[in-house]
gemmi code that builds the backbone of each chain (N, CA, C; Angstrom):
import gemmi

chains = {
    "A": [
        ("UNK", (0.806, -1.194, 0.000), (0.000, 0.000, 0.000), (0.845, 1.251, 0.000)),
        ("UNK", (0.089, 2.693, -0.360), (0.712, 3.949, 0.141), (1.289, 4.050, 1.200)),
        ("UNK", (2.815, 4.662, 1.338), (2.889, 5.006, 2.694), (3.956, 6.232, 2.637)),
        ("UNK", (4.065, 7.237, 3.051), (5.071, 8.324, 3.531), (5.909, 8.138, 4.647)),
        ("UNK", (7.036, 8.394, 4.382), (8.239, 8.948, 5.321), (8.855, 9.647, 5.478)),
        ("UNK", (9.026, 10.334, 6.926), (9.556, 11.506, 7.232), (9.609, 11.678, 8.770)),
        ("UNK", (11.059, 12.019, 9.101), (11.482, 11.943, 10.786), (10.320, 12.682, 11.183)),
        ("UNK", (10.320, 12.218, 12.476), (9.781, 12.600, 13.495), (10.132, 13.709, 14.392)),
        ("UNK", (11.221, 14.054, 14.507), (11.994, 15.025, 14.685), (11.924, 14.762, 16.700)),
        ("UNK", (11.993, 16.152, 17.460), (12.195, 17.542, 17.285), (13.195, 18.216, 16.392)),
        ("UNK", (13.115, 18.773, 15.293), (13.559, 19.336, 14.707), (13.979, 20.660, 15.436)),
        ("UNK", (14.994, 21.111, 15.777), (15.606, 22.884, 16.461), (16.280, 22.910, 15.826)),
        ("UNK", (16.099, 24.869, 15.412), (16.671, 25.222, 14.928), (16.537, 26.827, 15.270)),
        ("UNK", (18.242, 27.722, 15.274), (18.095, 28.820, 15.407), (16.657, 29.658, 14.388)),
        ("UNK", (16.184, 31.195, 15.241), (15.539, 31.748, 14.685), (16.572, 32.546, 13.221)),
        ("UNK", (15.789, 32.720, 11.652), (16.741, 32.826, 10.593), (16.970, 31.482, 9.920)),
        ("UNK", (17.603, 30.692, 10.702), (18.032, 29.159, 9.947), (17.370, 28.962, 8.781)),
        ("UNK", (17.881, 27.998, 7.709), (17.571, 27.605, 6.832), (16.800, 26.197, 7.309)),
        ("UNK", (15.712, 25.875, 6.941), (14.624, 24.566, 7.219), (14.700, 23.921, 5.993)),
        ("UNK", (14.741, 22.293, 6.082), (14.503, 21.283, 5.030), (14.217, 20.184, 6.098)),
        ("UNK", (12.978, 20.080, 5.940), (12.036, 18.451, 6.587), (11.819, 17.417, 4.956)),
        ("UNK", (12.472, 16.518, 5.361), (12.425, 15.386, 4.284), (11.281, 14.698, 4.370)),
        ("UNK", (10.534, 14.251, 3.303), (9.776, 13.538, 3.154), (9.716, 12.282, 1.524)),
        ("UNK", (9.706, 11.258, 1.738), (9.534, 10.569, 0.830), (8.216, 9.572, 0.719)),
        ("UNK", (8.135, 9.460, -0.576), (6.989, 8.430, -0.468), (6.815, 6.778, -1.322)),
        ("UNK", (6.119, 6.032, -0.921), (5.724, 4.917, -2.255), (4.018, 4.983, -2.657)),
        ("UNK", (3.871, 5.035, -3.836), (2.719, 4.686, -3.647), (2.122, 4.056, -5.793)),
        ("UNK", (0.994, 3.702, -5.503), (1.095, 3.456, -6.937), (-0.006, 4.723, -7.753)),
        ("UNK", (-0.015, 5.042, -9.236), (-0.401, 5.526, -9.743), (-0.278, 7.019, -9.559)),
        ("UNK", (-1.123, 8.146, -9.343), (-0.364, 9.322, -9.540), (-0.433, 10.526, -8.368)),
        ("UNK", (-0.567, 9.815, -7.146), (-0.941, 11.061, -6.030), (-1.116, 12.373, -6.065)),
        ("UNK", (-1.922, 12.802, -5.340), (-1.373, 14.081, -5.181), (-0.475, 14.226, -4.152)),
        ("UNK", (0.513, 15.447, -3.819), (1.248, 15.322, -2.194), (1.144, 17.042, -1.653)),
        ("UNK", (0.689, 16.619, 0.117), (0.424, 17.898, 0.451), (1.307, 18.144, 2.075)),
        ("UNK", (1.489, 19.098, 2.267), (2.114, 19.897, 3.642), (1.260, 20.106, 4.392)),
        ("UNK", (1.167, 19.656, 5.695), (0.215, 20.173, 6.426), (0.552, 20.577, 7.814)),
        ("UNK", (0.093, 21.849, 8.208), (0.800, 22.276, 9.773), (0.090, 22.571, 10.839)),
        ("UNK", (0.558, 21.815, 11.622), (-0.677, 21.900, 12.951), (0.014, 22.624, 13.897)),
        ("UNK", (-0.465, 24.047, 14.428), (-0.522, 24.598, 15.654), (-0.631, 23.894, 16.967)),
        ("UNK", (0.128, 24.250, 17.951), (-0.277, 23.693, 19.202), (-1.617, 23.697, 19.755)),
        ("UNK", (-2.603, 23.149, 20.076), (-3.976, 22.696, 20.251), (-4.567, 23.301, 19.177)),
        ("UNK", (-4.255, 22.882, 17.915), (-5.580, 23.241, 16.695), (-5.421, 22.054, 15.830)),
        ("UNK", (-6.234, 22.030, 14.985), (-6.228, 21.469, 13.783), (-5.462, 21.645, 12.724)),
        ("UNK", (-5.448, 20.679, 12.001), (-4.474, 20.276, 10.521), (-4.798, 21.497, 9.546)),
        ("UNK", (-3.771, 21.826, 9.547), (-4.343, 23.322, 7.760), (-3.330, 22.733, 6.785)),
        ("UNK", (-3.911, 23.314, 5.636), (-3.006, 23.101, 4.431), (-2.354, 23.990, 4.466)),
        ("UNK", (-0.746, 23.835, 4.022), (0.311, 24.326, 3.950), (0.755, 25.057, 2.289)),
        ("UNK", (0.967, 23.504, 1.774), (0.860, 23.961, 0.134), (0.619, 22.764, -0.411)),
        ("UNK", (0.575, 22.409, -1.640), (0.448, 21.181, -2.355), (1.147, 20.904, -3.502)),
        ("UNK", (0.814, 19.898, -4.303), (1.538, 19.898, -5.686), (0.544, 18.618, -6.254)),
        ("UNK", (0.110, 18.763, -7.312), (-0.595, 17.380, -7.574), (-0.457, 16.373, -8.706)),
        ("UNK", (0.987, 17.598, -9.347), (1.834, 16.406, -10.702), (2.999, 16.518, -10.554)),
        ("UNK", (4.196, 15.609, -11.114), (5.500, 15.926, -11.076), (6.094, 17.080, -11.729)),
        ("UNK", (6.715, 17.580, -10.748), (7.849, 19.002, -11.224), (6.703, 19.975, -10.622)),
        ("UNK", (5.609, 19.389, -10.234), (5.186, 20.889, -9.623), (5.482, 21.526, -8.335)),
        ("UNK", (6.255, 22.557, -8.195), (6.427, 23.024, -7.375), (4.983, 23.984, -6.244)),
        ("UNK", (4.655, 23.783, -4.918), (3.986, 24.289, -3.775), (4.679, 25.402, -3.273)),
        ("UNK", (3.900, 26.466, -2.996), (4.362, 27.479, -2.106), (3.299, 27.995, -1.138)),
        ("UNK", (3.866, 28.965, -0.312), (3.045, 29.624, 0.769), (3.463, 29.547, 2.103)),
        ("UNK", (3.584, 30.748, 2.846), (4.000, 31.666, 3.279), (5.914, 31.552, 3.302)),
        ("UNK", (6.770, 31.585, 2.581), (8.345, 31.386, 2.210), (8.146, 29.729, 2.375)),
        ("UNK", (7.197, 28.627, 2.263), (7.542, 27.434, 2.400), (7.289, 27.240, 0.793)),
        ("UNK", (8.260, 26.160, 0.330), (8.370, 26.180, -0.647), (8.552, 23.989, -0.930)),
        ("UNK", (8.017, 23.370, -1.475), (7.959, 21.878, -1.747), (7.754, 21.478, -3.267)),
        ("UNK", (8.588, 20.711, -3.578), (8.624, 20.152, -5.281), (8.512, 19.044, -5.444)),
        ("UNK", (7.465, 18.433, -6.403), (6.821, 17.228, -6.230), (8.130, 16.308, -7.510)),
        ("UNK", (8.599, 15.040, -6.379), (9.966, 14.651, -7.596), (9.497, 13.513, -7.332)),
        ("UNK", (8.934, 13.024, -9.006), (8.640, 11.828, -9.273), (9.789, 10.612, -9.223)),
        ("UNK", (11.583, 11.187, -9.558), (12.621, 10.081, -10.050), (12.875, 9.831, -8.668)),
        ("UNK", (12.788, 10.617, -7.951), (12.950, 10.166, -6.093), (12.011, 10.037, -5.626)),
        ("UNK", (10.495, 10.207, -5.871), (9.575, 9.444, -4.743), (9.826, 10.458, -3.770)),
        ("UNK", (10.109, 12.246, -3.538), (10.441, 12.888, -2.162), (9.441, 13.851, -3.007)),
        ("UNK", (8.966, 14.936, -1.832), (8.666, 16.136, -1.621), (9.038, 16.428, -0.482)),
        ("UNK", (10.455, 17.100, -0.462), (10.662, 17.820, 1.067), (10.467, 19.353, 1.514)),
        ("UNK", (10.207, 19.515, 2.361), (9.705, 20.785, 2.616), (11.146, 21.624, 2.885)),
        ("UNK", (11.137, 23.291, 2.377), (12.339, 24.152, 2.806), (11.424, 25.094, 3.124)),
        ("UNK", (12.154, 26.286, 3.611), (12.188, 27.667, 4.246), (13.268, 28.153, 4.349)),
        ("UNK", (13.718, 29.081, 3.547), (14.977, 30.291, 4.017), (15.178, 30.459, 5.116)),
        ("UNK", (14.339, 30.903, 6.026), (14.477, 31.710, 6.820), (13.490, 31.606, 8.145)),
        ("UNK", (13.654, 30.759, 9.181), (12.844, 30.237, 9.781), (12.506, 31.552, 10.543)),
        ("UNK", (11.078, 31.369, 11.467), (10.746, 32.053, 12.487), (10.174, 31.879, 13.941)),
        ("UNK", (10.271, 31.961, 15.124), (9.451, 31.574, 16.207), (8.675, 31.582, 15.635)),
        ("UNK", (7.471, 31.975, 15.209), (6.136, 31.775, 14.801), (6.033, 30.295, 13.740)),
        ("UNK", (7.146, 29.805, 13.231), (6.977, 28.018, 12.382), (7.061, 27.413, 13.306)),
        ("UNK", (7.299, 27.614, 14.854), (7.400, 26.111, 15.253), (6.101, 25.284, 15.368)),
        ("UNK", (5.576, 24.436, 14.923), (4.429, 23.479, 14.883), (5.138, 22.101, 14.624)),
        ("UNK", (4.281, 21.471, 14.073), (4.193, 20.013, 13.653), (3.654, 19.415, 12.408)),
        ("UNK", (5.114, 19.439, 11.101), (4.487, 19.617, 10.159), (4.297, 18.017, 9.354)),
        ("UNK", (3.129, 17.931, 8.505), (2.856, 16.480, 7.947), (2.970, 16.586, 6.611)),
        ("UNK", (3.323, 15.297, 5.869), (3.799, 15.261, 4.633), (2.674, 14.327, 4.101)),
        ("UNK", (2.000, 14.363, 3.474), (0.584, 13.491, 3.159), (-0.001, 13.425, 1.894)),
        ("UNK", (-0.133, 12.525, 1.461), (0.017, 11.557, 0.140), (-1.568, 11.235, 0.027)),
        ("UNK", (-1.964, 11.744, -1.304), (-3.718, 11.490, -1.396), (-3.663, 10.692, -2.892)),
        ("UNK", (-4.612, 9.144, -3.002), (-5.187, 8.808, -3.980), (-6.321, 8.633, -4.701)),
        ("UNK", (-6.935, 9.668, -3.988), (-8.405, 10.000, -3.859), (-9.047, 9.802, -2.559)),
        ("UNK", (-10.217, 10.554, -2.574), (-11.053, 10.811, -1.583), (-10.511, 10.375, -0.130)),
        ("UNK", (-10.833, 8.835, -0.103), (-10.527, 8.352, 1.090), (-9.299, 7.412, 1.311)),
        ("UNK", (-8.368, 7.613, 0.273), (-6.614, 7.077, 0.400), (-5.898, 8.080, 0.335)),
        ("UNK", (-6.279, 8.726, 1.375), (-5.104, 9.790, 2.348), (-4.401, 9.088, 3.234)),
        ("UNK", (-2.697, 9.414, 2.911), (-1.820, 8.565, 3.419), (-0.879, 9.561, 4.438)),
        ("UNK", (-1.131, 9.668, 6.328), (-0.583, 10.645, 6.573), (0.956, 10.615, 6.888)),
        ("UNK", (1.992, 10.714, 7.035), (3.154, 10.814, 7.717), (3.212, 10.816, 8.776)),
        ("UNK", (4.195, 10.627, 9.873), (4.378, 10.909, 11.729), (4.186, 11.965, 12.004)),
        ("UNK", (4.307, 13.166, 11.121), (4.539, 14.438, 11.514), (5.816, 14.966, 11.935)),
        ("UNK", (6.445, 15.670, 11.784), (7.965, 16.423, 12.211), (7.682, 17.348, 13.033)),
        ("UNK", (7.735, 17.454, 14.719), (7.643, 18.628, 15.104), (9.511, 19.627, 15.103)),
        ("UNK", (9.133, 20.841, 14.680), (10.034, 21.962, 14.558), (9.756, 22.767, 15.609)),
        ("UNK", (10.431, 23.007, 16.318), (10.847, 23.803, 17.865), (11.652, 25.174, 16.786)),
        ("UNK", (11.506, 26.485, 16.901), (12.614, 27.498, 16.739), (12.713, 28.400, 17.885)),
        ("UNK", (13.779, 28.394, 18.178), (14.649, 29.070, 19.405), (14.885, 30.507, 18.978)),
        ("UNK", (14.617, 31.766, 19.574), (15.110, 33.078, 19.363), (16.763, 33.404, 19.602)),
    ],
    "B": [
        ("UNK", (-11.465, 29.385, 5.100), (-11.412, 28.167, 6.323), (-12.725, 27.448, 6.358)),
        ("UNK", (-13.108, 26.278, 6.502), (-14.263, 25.855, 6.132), (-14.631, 25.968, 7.868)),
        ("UNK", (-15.852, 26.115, 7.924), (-16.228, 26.254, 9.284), (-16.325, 24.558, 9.950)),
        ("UNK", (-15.589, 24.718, 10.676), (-15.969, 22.450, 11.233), (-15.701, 22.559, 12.485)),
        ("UNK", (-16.560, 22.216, 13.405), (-16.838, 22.147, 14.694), (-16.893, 21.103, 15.596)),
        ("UNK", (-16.145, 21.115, 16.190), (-15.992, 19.602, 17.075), (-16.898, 19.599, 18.748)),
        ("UNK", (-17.536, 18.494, 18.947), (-17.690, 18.834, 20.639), (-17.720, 17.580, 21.105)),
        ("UNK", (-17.378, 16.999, 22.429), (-16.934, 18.350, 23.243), (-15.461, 18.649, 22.822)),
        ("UNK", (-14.786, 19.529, 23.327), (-13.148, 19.711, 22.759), (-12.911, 18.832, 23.952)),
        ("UNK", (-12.874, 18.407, 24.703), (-12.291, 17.759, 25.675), (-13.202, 16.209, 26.579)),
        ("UNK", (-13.021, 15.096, 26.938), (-13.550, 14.928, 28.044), (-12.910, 13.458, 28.290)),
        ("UNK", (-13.598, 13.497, 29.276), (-12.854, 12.181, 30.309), (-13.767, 11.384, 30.617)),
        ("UNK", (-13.743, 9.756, 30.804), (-14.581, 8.918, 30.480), (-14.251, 7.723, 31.359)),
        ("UNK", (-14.643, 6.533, 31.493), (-14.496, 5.642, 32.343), (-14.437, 4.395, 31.010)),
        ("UNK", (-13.825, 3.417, 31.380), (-13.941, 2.476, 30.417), (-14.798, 1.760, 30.641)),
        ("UNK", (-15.320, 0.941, 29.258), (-16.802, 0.578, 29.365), (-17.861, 1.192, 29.050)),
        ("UNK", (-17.910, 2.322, 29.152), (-18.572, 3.747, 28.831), (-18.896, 4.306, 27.146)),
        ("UNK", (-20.012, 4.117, 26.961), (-20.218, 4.817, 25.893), (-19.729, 6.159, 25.574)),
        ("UNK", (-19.189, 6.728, 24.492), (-18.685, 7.982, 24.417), (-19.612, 8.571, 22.396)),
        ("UNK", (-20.088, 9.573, 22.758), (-20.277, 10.275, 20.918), (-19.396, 11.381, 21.073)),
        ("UNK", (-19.075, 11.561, 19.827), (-18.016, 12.779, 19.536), (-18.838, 13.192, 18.454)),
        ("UNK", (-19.049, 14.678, 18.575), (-19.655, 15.401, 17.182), (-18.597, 16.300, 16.408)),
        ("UNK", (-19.586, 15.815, 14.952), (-18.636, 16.636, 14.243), (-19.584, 17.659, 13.267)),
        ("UNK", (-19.145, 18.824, 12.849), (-20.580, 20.117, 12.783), (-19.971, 20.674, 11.827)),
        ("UNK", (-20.368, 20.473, 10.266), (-19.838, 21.393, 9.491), (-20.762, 22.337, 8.523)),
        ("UNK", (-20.214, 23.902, 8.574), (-21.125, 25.026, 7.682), (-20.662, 24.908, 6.307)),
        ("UNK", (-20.092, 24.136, 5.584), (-19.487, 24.327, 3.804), (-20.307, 23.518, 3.586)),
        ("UNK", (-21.035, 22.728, 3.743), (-21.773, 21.450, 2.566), (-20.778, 21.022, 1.992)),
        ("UNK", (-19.590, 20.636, 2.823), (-18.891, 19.713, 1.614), (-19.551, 18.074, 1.918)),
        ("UNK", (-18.946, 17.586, 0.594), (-19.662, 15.665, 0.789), (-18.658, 14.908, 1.619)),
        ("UNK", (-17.760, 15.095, 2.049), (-16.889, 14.057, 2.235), (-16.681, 14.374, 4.077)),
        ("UNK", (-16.590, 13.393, 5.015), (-16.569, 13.619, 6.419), (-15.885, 12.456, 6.590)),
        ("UNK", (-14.251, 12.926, 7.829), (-14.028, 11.480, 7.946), (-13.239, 11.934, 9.419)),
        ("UNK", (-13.517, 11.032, 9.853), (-12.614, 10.973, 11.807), (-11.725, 9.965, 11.701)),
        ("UNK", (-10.501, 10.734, 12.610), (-9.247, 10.302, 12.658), (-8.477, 10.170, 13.625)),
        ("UNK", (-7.921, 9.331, 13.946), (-7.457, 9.791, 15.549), (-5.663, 10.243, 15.777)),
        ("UNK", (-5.529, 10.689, 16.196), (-3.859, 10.752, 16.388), (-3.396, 10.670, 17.553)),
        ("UNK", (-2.232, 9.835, 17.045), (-1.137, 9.146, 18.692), (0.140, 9.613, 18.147)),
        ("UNK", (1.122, 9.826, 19.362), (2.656, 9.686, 19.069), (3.006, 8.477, 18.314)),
        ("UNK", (3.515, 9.045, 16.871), (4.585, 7.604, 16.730), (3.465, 7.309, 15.193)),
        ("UNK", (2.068, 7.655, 15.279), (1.714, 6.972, 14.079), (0.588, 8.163, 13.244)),
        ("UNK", (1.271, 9.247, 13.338), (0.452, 10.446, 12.619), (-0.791, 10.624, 12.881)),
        ("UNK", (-1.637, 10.556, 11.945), (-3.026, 10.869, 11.650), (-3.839, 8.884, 11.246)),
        ("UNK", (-4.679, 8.204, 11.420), (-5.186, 7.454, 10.948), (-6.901, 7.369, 10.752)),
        ("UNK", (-7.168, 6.909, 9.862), (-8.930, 6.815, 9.208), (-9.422, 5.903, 10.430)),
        ("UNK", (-10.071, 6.429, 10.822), (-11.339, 5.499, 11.397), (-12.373, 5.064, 10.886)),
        ("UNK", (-13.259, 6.266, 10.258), (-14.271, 6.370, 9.567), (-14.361, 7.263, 8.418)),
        ("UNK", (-15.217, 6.949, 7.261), (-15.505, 8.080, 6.246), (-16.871, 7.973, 5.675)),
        ("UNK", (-17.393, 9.371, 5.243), (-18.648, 9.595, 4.848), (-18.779, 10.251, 3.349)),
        ("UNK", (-19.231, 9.600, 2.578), (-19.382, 9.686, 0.899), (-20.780, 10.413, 0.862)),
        ("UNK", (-20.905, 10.896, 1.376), (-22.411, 11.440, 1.414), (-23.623, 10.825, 2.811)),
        ("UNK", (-24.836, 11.569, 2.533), (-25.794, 10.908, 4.199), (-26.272, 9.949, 4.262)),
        ("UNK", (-25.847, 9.216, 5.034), (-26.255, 8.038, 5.524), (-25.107, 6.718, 4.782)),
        ("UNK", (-24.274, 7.225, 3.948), (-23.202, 6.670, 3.336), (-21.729, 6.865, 4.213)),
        ("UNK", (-21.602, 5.112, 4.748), (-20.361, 5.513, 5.365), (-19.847, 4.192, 4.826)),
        ("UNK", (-18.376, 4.561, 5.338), (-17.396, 2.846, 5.298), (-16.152, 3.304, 5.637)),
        ("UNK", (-15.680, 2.415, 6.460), (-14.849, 2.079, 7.487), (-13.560, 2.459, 7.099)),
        ("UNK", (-12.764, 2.472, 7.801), (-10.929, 3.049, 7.809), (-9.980, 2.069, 8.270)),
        ("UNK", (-9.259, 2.335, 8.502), (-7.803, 1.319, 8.738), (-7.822, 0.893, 10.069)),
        ("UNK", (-8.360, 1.928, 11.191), (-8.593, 1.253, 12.585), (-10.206, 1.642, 13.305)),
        ("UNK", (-11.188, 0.993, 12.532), (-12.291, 0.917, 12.771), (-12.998, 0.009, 13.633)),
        ("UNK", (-12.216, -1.085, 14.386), (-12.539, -1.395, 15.742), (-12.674, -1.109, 16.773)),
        ("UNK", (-14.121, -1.004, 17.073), (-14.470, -0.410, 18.712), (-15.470, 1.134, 18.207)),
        ("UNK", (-15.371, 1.112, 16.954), (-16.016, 2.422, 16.805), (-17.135, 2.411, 16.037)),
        ("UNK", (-18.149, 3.029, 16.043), (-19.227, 3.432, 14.417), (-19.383, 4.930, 14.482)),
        ("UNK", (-20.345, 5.061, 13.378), (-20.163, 6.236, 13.010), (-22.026, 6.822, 12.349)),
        ("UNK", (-22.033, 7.573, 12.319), (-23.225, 8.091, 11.608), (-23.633, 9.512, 11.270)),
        ("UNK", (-24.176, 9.469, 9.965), (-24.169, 10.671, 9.245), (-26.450, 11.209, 8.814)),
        ("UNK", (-26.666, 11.631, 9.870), (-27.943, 11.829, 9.110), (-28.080, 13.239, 8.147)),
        ("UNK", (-27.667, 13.722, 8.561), (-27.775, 14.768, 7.770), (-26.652, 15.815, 7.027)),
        ("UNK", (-26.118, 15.896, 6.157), (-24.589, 16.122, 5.609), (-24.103, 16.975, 6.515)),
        ("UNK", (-24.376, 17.673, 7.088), (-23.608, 18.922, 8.218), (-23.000, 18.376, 9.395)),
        ("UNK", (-23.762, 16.945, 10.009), (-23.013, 16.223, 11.080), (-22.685, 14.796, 10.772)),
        ("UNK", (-21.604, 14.544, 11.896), (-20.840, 13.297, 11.431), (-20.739, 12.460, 13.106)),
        ("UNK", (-21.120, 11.860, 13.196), (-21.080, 11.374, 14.829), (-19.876, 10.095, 14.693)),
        ("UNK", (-18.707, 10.346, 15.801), (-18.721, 9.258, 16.650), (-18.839, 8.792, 17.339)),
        ("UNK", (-18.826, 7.395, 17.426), (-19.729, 6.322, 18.748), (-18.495, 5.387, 18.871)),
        ("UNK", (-17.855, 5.746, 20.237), (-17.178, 4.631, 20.986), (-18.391, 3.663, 22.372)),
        ("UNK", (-18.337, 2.658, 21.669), (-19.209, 1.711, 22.032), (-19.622, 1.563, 23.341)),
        ("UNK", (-18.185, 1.033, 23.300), (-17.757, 0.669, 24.906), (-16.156, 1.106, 24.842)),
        ("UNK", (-16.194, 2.489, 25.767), (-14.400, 3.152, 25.551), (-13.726, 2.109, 26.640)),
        ("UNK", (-12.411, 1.529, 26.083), (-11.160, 1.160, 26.527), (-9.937, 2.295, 25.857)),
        ("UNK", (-9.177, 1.836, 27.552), (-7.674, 2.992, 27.521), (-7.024, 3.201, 26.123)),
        ("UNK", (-7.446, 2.200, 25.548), (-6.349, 2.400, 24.409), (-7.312, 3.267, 23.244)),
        ("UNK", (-8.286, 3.653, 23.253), (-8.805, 4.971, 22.467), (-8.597, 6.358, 23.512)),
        ("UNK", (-8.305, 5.963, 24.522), (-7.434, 7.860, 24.688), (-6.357, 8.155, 23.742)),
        ("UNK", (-6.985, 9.313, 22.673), (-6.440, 10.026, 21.903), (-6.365, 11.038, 21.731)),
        ("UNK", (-6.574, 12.179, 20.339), (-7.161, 13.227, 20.288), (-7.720, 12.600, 18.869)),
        ("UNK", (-8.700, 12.881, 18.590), (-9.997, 12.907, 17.616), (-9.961, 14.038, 16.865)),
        ("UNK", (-10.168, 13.675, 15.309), (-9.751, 14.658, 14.614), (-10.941, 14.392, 13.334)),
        ("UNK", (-11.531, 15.549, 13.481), (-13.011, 15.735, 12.208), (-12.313, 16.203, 10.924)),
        ("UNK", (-12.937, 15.702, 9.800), (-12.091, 16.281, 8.547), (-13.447, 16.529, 7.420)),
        ("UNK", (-13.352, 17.289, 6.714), (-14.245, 17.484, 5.356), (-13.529, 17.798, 4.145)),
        ("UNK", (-14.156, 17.776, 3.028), (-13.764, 17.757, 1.925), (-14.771, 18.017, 0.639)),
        ("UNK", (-14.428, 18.804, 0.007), (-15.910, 19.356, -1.379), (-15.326, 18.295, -2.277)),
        ("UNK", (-16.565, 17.988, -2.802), (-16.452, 17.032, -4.064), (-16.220, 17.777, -5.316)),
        ("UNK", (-14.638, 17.096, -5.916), (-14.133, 17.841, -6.683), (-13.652, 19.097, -6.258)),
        ("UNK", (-13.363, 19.223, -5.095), (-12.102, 19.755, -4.360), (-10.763, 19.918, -4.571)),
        ("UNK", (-10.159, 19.059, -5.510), (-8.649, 19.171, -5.400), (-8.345, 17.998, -3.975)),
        ("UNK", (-8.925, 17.687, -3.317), (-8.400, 16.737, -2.500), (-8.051, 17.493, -1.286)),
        ("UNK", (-8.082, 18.824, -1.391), (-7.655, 19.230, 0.021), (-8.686, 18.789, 1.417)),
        ("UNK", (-8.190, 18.951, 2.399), (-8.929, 18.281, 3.454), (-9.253, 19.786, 4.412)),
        ("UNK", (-9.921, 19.246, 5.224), (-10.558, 21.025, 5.871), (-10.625, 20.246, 7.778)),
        ("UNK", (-9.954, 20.948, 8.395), (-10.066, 19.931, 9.989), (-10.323, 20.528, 10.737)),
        ("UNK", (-11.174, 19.833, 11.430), (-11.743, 20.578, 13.006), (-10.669, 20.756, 13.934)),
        ("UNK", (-11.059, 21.002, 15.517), (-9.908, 21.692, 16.086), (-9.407, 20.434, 16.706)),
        ("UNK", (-10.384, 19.424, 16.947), (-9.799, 18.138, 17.610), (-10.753, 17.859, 19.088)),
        ("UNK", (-10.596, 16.729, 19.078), (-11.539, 16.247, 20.816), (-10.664, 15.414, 21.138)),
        ("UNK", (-10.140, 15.877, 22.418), (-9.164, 14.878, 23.008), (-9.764, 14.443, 23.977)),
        ("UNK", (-9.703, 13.342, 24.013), (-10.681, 12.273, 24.808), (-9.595, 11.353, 25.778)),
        ("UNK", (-10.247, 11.167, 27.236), (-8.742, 10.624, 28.234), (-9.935, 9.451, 28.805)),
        ("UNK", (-10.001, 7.918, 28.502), (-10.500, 7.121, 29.243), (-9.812, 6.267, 29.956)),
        ("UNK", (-10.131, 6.701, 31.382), (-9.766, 6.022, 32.294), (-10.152, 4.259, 32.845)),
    ],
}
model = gemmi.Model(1)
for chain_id, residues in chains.items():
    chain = gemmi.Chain(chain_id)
    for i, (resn, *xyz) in enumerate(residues, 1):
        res = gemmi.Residue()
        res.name, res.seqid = resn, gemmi.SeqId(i, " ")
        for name, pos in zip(("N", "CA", "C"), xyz):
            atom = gemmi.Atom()
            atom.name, atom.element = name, gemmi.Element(name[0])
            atom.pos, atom.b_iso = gemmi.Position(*pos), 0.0
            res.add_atom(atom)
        chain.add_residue(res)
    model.add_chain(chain)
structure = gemmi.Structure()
structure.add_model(model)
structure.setup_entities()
């Protein structure tokens, strides 16, 4: 079956730092793949997406490129901020109800 | 933001104990599905709703049902709660022909003792 991978982290990192959370996946036929970031006591939001190969996701400086010859979409950021630290998910859809989620990576940033 | 409403956000329970968790959404989207999340294994399907009164089951759908009468709510029903469904509970929607994005409530974290 589908499945995603990607540490679990705590991910720390100075405030500024450059961010890259890895994510890879298997799955068959043509997914879509999405970012998703959860706040401390809230719910899952969409981050960005991509839903063919070479397409690149953006929103707010997060930036993810969907690479079919590696099976990855990893997430970057230039320029981290106290305000990214959450818990971000890497999640693999083959319709409706074959949403495939990741562990989640929580990111801690330190001032 | 699609409006999706969870209740209660919180509660505590005895095992053995019947528990419903609601789920309350203002978009009319078709698609409703509860999920639970633990350390160690992300997000997982419990349940999903293809429309009212249309459901079918998820990857860890033991111990649970579910029911949809009317597209705006999505109920879960822990039967009889044991320790090992203390989680947090997680409501999700989705428009048909959406793009696939998912829309999530804030969560019900549920502690059975």
């Amino acid at each position: 079956g589908d499945s995603v991978t990607q540490m679990e982290g705590p991910v720390t990192l100075s405030e500024e730092a450059f961010l890259t959370i890895n994510c890879t996946y298997t799955a068959t036929g043509y997914p879509s793949l999405f970012w998703y970031v959860q706040y401390p006591g809230e719910g899952l939001q969409l981050l960005l997406k991509a839903t063919k190969a070479d397409d690149k996701g953006s929103n707010k400086g997060f930036e993810a490129t969907y690479r079919k010859e590696t099976t990855s979409f990893h997430l970057e950021k230039g320029s981290v901020q106290v305000s990214d630290s959450a818990v971000y998910f890497c999640v693999l859809s083959g319709g409706y109800q074959k949403v495939t989620f990741g562990i989640g990576t929580k990111l801690q940033v330190i001032p | 933001d699609a409006g999706i409403t969870q209740s209660p956000r919180h509660k505590v329970t005895e095992t053995g104990t019947p528990v419903t968790l609601r789920c309350h959404q203002t978009e009319n989207h078709r698609y409703m599905y509860w999920y639970r999340q633990d350390p160690g294994h992300g997000l997982r399907l419990i349940h999903y709703s293809y429309g009212v009164k249309d459901t079918d089951k998820g990857e860890v759908s033991d111990g649970y049902s579910v029911s949809r009468s009317k597209t705006e709510d999505f109920l879960l029903t822990l039967e009889s709660a044991t320790s090992s469904q203390t989680s947090v509970y997680f409501c999700a929607t989705q428009p048909a022909g959406g793009g696939e994005t998912q829309y999530f409530g804030p969560g019900t974290r549920l502690l059975v003792l």
